[in-house]
N, C-alpha and C positions, 0 to 999 in steps of 0.2 A: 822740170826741176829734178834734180838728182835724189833729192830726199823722198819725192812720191814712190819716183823711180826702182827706187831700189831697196821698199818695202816689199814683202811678198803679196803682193796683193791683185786681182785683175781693176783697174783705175779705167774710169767714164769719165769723158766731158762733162756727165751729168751725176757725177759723184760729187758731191759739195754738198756744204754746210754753212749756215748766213753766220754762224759765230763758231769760236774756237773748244767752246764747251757747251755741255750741258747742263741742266742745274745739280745733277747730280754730282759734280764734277768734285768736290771735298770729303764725296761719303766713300770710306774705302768699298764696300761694297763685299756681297758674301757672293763666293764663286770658287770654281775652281781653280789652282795652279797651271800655270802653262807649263806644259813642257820643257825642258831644257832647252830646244831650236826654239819655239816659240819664245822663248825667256831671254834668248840672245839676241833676235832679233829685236823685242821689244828694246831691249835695253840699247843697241847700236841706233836702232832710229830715234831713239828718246836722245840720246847722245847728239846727233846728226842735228835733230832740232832743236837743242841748245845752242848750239852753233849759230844755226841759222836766226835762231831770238835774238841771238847777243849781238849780233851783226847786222841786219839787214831786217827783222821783223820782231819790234820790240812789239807788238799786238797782241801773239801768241805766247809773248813770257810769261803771264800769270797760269795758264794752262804748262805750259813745259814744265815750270816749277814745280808744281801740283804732280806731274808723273815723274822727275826725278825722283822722290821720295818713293816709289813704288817699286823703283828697278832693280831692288833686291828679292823678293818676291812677287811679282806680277800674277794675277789674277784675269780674266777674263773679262772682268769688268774693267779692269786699267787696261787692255788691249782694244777695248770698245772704245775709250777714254783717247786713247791714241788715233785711232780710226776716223774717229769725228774730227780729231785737230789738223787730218791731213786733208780728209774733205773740206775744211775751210779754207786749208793752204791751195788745195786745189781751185776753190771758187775765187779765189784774190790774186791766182798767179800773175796777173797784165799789171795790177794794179800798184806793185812794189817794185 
């Protein structure tokens, strides 16, 4: 899938997540800013999986939702927040 794909990240078979969040997943959370490149990219894959919600995996819309709100400011914790939603997209890719 292009969306794992083309996050910056090194992705395992064995990267996965059973659900799309954590319970942390509403608390904004204290941390630091990401950098500009980190804050683009957050914001392009946040984007990328909107797309993909509204099309083809309404499962992960409650979580997408949850990180549009953030893409103005992103934080390290809403980058974690992301990270987990692609590991579940990773562990359900056959399944969609």
């Amino acid at each position: 899938m292009r969306l794992l794909n083309d996050f910056p990240s090194h992705w395992r078979t064995t990267d996965i997540a059973n659900t799309p969040a954590a319970n942390n997943l509403f608390y904004k959370g204290i941390g630091k800013k990401l950098d500009n490149v980190k804050s683009e990219q957050f914001h392009t894959t946040v984007a990328k999986a909107l797309f993909v919600a509204k099309r083809a995996r309404p499962d992960i819309l409650p979580t997408v939702s949850v990180l549009t709100t953030r893409v103005r400011n992103p934080n390290v914790s809403d980058r974690n927040k992301l990270i987990r939603l692609l590991k579940y997209i990773n562990a359900t890719r056959g399944e969609y």
